[in-house]
C-alpha positions as CSV (number, residue, x, y, z in Angstrom):
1,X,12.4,55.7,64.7
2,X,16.0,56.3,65.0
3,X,17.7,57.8,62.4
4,X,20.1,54.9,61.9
5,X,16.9,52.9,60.7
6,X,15.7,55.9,58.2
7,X,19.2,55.9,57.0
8,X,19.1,51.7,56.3
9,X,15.7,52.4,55.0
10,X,16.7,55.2,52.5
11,X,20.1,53.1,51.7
12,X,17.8,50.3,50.4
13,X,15.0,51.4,48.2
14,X,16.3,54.9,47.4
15,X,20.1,53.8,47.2
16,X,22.0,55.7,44.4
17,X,19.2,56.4,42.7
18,X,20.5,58.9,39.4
19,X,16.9,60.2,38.1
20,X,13.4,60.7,39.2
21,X,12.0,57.5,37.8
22,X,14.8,55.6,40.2
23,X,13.3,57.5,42.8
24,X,9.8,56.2,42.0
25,X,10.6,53.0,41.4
26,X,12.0,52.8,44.8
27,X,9.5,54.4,46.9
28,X,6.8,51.6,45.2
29,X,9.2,49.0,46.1
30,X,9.0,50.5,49.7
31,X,5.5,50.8,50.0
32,X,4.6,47.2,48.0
33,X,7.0,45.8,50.8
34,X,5.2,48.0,53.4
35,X,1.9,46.9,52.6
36,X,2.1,43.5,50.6
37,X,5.5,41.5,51.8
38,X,5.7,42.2,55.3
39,X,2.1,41.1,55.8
40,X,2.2,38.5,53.7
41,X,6.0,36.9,55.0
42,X,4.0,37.6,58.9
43,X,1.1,35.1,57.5
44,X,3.5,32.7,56.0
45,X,5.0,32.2,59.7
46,X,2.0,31.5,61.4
47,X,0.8,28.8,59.1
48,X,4.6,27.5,58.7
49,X,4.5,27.5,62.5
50,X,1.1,25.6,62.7
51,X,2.7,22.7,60.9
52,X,1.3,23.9,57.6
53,X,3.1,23.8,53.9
54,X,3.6,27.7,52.4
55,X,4.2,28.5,49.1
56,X,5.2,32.1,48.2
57,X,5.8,33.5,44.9
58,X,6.3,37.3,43.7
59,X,4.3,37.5,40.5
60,X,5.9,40.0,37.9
61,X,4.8,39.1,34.5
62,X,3.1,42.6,32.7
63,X,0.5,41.0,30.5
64,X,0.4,43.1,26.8
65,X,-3.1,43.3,27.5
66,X,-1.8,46.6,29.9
67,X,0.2,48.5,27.2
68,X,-1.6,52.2,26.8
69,X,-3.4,51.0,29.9
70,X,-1.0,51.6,32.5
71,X,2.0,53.3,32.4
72,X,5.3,51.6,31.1
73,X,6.8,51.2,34.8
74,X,3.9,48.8,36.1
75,X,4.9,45.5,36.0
76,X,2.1,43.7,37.9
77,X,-0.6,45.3,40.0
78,X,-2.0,43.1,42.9
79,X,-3.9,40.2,42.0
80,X,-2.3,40.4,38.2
81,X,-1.9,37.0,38.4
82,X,-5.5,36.1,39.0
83,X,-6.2,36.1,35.1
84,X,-3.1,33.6,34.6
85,X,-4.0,31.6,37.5
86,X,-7.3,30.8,36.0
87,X,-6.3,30.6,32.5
88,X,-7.6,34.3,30.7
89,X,-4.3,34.3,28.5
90,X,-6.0,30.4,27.0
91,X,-9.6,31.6,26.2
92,X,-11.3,33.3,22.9
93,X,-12.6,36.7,23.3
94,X,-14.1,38.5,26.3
95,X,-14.6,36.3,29.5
């Protein structure tokens, strides 16, 4: 890796970051892209390539249902949407 790419790399999630938590938030911005988008944009190809339809969405709700659970900075975890998508929020008591 040349350094020219670190530096674009750094430049982009890290940035002018002005306090720890700036920091943080932009080293899980890195690694949700690392591990989440690129794989998932690499997927989206090949079925747009085979002649399919894709749909792609970044989910980013924070249900209340997470406060004192998770600490204030989480958003949405993978598969937080799985609850909405099947209509949790909508139903009485514990499912």
């Amino acid at each position: 890796v040349t350094s020219g790419v670190v530096d674009r790399v750094y430049k982009e999630y890290i940035g002018d970051a002005e306090s720890p938590a700036q920091v943080r938030d932009g080293l899980l911005e890195a690694i949700g892209d690392l591990f989440f988008l690129i794989s998932a944009v690499e997927v989206a190809r090949h079925h747009r390539d085979a002649g399919n339809p894709v749909y792609f969405y970044e989910f980013q709700h924070r249900a209340s249902s997470l406060e004192g659970v998770v600490p204030a900075f989480v958003k949405a975890d993978h598969g937080a949407e799985i609850a909405f998508v099947f209509g949790k929020p909508f139903l009485a008591g514990d499912v």
